[in-house]
N, C-alpha and C positions, 0 to 999 in steps of 0.2 A: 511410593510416589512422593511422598512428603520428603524425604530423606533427599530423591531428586530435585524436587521445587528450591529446598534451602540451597543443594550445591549451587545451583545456577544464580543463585540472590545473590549469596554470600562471596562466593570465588575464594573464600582466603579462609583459615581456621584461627584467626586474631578473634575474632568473636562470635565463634560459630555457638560456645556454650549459650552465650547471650541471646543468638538467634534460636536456637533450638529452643530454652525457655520463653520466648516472648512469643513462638507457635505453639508451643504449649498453652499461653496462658490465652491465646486468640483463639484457640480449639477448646476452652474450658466457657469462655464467654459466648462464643456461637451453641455449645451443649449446653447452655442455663437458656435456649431460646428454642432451638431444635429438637431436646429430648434424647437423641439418640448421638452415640459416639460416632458412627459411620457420616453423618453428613456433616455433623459439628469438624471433623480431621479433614474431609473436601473442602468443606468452606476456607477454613482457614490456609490451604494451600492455593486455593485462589486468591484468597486475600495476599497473600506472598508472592503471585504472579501479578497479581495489581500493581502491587506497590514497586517489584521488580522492572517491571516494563514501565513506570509514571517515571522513577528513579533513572531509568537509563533516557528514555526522553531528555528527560530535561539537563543530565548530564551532557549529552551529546548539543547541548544546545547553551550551555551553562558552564560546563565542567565542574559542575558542583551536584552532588546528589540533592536528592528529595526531602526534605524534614516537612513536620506538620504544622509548620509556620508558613509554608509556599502555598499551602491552599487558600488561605485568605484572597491573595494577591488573583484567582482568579477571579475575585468582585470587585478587583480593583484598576479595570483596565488593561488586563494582559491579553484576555481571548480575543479581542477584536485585532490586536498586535499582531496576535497568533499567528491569524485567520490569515492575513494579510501577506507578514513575514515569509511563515513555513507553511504554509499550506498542503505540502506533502506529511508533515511532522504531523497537523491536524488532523489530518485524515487517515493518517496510522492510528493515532490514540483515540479517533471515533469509533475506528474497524475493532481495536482491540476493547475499548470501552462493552461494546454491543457482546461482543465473542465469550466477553467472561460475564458479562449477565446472563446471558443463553448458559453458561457454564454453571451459573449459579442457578438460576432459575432450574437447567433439567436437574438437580443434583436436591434440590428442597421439592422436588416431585416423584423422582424415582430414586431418591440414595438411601430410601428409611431404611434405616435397622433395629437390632433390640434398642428400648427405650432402655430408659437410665433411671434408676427412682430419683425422686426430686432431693433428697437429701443427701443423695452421693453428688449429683452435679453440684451443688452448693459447697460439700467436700472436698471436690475435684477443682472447685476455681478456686476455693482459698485456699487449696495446694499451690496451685497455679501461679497465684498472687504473690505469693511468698516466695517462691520459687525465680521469681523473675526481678524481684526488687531484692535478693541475693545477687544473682549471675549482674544483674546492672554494676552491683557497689563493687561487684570480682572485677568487671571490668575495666573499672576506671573512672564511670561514671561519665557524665558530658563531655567531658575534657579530654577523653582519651577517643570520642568520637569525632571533636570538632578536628581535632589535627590529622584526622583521615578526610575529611570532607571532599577534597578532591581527587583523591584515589577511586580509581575505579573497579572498583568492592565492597562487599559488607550492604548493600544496596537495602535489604530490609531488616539487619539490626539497627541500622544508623537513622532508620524513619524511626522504630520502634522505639530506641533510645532517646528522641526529639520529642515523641508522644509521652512517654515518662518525666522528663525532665520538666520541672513548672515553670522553669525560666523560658523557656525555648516558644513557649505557647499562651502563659501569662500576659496579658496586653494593658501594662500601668497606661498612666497619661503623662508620665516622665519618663526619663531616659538611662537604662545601664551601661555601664561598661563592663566588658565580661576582662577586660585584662590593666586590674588597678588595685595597688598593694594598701594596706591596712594605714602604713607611714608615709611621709610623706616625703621628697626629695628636694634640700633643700638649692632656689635656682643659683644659675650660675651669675658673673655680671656680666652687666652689660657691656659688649665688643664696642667699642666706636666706627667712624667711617674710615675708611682708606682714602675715601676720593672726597672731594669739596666741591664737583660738580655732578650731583644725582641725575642718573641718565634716566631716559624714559622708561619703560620694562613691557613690554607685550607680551602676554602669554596666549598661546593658540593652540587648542585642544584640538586637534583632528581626529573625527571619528572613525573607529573601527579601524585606526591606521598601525602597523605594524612593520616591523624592518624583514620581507621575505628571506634576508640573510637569516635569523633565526631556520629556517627550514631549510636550511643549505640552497636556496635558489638563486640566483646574481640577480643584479640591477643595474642600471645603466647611469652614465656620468650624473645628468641631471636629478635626477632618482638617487643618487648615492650624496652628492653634495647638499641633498635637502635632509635626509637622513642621518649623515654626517659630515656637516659644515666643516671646510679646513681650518675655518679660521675661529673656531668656535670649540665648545665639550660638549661629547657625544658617547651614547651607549645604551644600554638594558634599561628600562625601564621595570620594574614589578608593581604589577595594578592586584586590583582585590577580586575583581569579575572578568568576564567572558561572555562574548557573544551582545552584551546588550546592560544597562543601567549606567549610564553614560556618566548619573549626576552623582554618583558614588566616587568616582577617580576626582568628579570636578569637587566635592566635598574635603576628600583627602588632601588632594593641594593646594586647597585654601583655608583650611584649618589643621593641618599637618597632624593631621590623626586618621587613622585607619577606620574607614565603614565598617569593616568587618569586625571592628571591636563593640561595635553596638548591636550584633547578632541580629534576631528576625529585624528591629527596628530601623536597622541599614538603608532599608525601601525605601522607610517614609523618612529620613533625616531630612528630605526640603519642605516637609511640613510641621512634624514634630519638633524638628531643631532651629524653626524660627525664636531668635530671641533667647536661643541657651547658648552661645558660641560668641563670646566676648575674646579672646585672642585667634585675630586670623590674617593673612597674609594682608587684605585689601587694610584691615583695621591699623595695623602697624603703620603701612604707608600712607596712611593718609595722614597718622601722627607724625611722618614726616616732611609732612606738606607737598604728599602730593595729590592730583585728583584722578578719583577713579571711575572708570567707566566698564560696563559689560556690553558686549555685540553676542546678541543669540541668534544660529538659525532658526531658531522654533518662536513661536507666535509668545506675547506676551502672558496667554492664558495657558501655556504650559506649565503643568506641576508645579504651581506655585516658585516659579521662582522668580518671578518680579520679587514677591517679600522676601526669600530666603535670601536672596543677595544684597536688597537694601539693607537684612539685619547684621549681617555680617562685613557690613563697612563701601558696599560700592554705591557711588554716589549716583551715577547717571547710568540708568541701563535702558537699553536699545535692544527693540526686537524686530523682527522680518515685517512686522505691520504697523513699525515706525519708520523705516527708512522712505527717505524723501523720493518722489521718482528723479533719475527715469529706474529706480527698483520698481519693479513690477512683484509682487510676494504671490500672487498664483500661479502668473508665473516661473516664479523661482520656486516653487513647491513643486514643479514635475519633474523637477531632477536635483535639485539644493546642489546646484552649482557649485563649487570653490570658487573657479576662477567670477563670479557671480555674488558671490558671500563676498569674501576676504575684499574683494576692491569697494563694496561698500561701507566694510568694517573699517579699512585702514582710511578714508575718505572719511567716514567720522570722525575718526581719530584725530587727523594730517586739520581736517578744519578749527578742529580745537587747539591745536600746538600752533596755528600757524602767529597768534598772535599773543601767545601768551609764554612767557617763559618759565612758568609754574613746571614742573615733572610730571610727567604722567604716567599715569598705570593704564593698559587696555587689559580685556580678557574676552577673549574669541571663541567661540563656541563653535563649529562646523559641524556639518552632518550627510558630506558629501558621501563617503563612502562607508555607511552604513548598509548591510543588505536587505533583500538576497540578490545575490549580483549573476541574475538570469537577465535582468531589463541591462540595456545598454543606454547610459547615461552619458557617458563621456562622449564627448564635443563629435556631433557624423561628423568623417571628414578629417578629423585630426588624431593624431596619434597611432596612424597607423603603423609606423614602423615599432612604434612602443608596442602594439599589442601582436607583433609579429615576433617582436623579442621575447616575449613572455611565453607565446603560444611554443618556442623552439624551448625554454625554459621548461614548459609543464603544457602539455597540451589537455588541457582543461577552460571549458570556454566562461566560466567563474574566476579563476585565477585571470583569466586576460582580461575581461573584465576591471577585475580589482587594482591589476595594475596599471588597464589604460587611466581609472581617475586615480590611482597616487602620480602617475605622470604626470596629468592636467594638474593637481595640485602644488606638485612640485613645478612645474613651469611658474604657474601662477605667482607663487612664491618670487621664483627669482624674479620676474617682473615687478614684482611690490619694491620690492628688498631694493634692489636698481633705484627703482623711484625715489624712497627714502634716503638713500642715499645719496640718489642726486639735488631732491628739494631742500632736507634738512640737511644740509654738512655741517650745520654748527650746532647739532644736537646731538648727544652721545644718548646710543641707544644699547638696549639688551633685548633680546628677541631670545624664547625660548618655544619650543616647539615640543609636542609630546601626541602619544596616539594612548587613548584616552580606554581602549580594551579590543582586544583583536575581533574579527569579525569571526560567524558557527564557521564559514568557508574554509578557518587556519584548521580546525579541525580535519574536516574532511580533505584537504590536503595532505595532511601528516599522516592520512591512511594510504591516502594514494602513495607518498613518496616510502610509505613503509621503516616509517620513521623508527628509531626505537621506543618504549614507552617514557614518557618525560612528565610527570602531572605538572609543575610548575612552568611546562613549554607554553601553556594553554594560558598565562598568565604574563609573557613578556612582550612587552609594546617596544615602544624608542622613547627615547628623550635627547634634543638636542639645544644648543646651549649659544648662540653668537650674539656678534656684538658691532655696534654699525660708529664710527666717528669717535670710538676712544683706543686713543694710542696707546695704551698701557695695558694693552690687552691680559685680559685672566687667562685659566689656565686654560689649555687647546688640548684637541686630540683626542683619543680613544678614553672616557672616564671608567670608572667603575660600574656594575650592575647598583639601582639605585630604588628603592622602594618612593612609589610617590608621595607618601606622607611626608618626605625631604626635599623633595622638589621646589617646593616655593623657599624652602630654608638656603636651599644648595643657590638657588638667583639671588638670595641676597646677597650672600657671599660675592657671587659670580660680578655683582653690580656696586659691591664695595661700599656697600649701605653699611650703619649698624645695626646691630641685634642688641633689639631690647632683652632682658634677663630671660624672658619663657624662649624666645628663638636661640638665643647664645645657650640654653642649657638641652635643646632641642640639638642644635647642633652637634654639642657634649655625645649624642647616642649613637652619633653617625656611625663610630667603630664596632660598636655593637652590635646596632640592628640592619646597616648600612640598604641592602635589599631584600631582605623579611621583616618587617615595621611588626605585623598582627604579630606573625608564627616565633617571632622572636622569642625566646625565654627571660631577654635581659629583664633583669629585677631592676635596675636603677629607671629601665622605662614604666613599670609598672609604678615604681613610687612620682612620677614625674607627672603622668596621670592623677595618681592621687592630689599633687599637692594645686594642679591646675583647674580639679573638681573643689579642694577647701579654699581658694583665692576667690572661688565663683566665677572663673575662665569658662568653666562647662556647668551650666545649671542641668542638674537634674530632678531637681522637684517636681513632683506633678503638677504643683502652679509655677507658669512659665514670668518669671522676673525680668521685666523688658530694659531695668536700666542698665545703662554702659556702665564697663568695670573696667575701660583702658586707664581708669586713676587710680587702682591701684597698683600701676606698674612706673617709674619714671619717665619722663618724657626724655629721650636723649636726641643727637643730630652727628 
């Protein structure tokens, strides 16, 4: 039985030693409780179908296995999400929750066998012990388990590995990086402007948005032009998550560093990381005189991020229960409209440019097509021939769904974009566009369409790149696959700004790391981290250092 319970965890023989010792060492601690070896070997194969089945949950909803840092997170607001979200997902892992206590419970009533004397159990775990913090250090240790984390395998050595390691579980009140070399990488200089009229820059996070080309599915003119602008650079995007933590991607491309480099503490970087994050995309431009502003769909008392964006340099930020009417925000909370949101994003915006010739930064937050995309949101009435197109595409009434609001989004879009165009022609603008992590649906699509296995498929969104009133247009066309911790780097280019020395040597990695930023091996990123933690770019100390450090970089223009 036991020997079945691992196959089905494991799937793969990369760490099965590892696994096989750590039910060893889980069947030696339940017999220091039990007494006997008969129920201490059941327990512990339950405890392997617990953690198999929590593991695949949240994989299939994540694409990220289980570790013992995810448990917290359900005190911290995720059940209610749950609840809400999957509510089929919930009520699997109730059914199952209950099935293996019954499991457990008959099995500590009727599994007793010969006792054990108490001095061989004690023998028997610190066999165990040793046994297992061997097969750990054979296998690689953490490192050899983070770069499987998206693979789907290994499902309870990769918890038990997360349970051992004391980084992974550890909770300072400062911050680590799991990928930063000992020396430091000396920066590069600073690039100057190309252009002598700094055009406006909007950047617009759409939720849960994804290019269904990824999945070999088509899409239609309007759909395709919003996706990939002619007149614009377009392509891959690679984000850190799946399925859901929106402010992770929004972290990445405003501090061009990877969530995923700060391991369990990923979650919380918009609380923890108020006040440690002195080089960021808003912070630069404002040294270039311009003013920044944020538009969120979500209510100002979301996750802290009124302060986590004011620490990081945006100067006016707007939420759904500051917008003037006729926004109505209850509203707009029974379906977070695009066409809804974006017209009263860009109307903040357009009010602010209309009299001032300063530059400006926007950042758009939407949350239109986030799921589950059972409820029908998009416009009764409209888009039917979009969701007729979709249905002959995939007849799945989710995927029609999904695509009737990227349709409404995308319309929405070209109606703004028009506007802007028509009201400011004497403002050169840069508009970038990106989907911020695909929605659980991309998954369950890629089973339907029988896709082949891909783990980093589960991970690619879009990014697109245009440009409104400047004739000397940047580069156009199909770009590279681009990891988002570049993304804010890749618009300054795009917008012919300079790059102060941390962005100009940021840039330097592009050939590198271009679209794996974490999984990268480059050592010159590793030392570039270093030297942006010894500048105090990134505080890590357990006391958080609230002064600005933009002086010790030069001011350039």
């Amino acid at each position: 039985m036991a020997i079945g319970v691992l196959a089905l965890a494991e799937r793969s023989a990369e760490h099965l030693r590892f696994a096989i010792a750590a039910f060893c060492f889980s069947a030696a601690a339940f017999l220091l409780i039990v007494a006997d070896l008969d129920r201490a070997v059941l327990l512990a194969c339950v405890l392997v179908a617990a953690v198999t089945a929590a593991s695949t949950i949240k994989y299939n909803h994540s694409a990220l296995k289980l570790v013992v840092t995810d448990l917290p997170l359900l005190f911290a607001g995720t059940v209610p999400f749950f609840i809400v979200q999957y509510p089929r997902a919930v009520l699997a892992a109730v059914t199952g929750t209950a099935a293996l206590i019954s499991a457990a419970i008959a099995i500590l009533i009727y599994g007793t066998g010969p006792p054990v004397a108490p001095e061989v159990r004690v023998f028997l775990f610190s066999l165990a012990l040793a046994g297992i913090a061997i097969a750990y250090r054979a296998s690689g240790g953490a490192v050899s388990f983070q770069r499987i984390t998206a693979q789907r395998r290994c499902f309870y050595s990769t918890f038990m590995a997360s349970l051992i390691d004391p980084h992974s579980w550890w909770q300072s009140s400062g911050l680590a990086l799991s990928d930063i070399a000992n020396d430091p990488l000396p920066l590069m200089a600073a690039i100057p402007a190309s252009t002598a009229n700094y055009p406006d820059i909007i950047i617009i996070q759409h939720e849960s948005i994804f290019d269904p080309r990824v999945l070999g599915l088509p899409v239609e003119p309007t759909v395709e032009e919003f996706l990939s602008p002619g007149n614009g650079l377009h392509g891959i995007l690679n984000v850190d998550i799946f399925g859901g933590g929106s402010w992770q991607s929004e972290f990445s491309l405003l501090t061009g560093l990877s969530s995923a480099s700060f391991g369990s503490r990923a979650y919380y970087l918009f609380k923890r990381g108020v006040g440690r994050f002195h080089s960021s995309l808003p912070h630069s431009l404002a040294a270039l005189g311009y003013k920044t502003m944020l538009t969120s769909s979500c209510r100002r008392s979301f996750l802290n991020y009124d302060e986590f964006y004011r620490s990081i340099g945006i100067g006016e930020r707007i939420f759904t229960d500051d917008f003037p009417p006729p926004f109505d925000v209850r509203l707009f909370e029974t379906t977070n409209s695009d066409a809804v949101f974006l017209t009263a994003a860009l109307a903040a915006h357009t009010r602010n440019i209309a009299d001032d010739p300063s530059p400006r930064f926007l950042y758009a937050l939407t949350n239109f097509n986030h799921g589950p995309h059972t409820r029908k949101l998009a416009a009764p009435g409209r888009f039917e021939n979009e969701r007729a197109f979709a249905a002959s595409s995939l007849p799945d009434a989710r995927y029609v769904e999904y695509y009737a609001r990227l349709a409404e989004t995308a319309s929405t879009w070209k109606r703004l974009r028009s506007d802007l165009a028509a009201n400011f022609s004497n403002r050169p603008m840069l508009i970038v566009h990106y989907g911020d992590h695909q929605p659980v649906l991309a998954r369950q699509i890629g089973r339907k369409l029988k896709l082949r296995n891909d783990e980093r498929r589960a991970f690619r969104t879009f990014y697109a790149i245009e440009t409104l009133n400047i004739p000397d247009r940047r580069a156009c066309g199909s770009g590279v696959d681009l990891d988002i911790a570049f993304l804010g780097t890749v618009a300054l280019q795009q917008a012919g700004l300079p790059l102060d020395p941390i962005f100009a040597t940021r840039a330097s990695l592009l050939d590198q790391c271009r679209e794996t930023y974490f999984a990268s091996a480059s050592e010159r990123k590793r030392r570039f981290h270093r030297t942006l933690v010894d500048l105090g770019m990134i505080d890590m100390a357990p006391a958080v250092q609230r002064e600005h450090h933009s002086s010790a970089l030069p001011k350039i223009r």
